[in-house]
Steps between C-alpha positions, in 0.01 A plus 500: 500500500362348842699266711332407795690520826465198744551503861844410518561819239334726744678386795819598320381816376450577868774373677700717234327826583550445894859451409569824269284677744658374852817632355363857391364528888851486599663711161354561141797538361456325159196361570299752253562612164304808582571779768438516856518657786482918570597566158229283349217648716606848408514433134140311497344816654426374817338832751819676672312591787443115565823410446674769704303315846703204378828422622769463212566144607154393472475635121805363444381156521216632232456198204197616288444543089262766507328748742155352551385817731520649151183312406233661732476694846536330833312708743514483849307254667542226248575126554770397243704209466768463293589126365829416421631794750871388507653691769183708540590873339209530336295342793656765724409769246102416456537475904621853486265577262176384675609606825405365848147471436593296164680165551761341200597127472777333355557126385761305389615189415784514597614455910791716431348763365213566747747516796733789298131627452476509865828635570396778269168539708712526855663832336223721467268333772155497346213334668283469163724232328577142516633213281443162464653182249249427257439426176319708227387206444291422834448783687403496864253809551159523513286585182469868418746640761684754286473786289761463288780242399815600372729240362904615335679257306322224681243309234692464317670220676198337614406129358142485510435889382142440476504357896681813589273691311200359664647545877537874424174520370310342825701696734413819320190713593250558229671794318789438622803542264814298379824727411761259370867605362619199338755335207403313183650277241605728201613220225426141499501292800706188584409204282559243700371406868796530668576838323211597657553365837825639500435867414209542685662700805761721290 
């Protein structure tokens, strides 16, 4: 089955991901039917050593399905950014992995979450960061600027997939790498429009 999405569709699908996501800024409590936080990045294998330069309250704000440093090395030096970054754990991580002759970026949609990603920044004071509010969708960098894009639980909620797709793709070096952690549909999926519309963000 294919329903086609029109405009109106997609603006509702959006304003209902800033809203579910503007709230988890503040608290995810019930917001996610999966864990999060310092227990979840322990139990998806995330490095120790990384985590212990983190302070608890930053990894407690941690919302990710996977662990997509899992997926390949970051080595120092690298450019990285990391689309859909939330409150920017994993952002903070690749910038700890790269170190200060690497740089990481994180965007967001949401204006909530970039300035809890910032907050989260101002805690461990590294000059090789920054985050902006953008779309997968559309993203504001030059072509081939990074070595690697990491995306967690992200995609997934993205419209236009194949836009998002292509943005990654252009801002990516030749070589460069994806490493996405990210949920699918197991079972059939709404049959209606609205079913559609209105399960997209859960």
């Amino acid at each position: 089955m294919h329903l086609e999405l029109e405009q109106t569709d997609k603006e509702n699908i959006t304003k209902s991901i800033l809203e579910k996501y503007a709230k988890a800024s503040v608290s995810m409590e019930g917001s996610f039917r999966y864990p999060t936080g310092v227990s979840a990045l322990k139990t998806l294998g995330y490095d120790e050593a990384i985590l212990s330069l983190l302070p608890e309250s930053v990894q407690a704000v941690y919302c990710g399905v996977g662990n997509p440093f899992s997926l390949g090395a970051i080595d120092p030096g690298m450019a990285v950014i990391d689309i859909g970054c939330g409150a920017g754990v994993d952002t903070l991580i690749a910038a700890l992995m790269v170190g200060p002759g690497g740089r990481a970026v994180g965007v967001d949609i949401t204006p909530e979450m970039v300035e809890r990603a910032n907050k989260n920044l101002h805690q461990l004071r590294l000059s090789n960061v920054s985050f902006h509010q953008a779309s997968a969708e559309q993203l504001d960098f030059p072509p081939e600027g990074f070595d690697v894009a990491i995306s967690n639980g992200a995609l997934n909620l993205v419209v236009n997939k194949k836009q998002a797709l292509a943005e990654i793709y252009r801002v990516l070096k030749p070589g460069g790498r994806l490493m996405v952690a990210d949920q699918i549909l197991v079972g059939e999926p709404p049959q209606s429009k609205k079913g559609i519309v209105d399960s997209w963000h859960r």
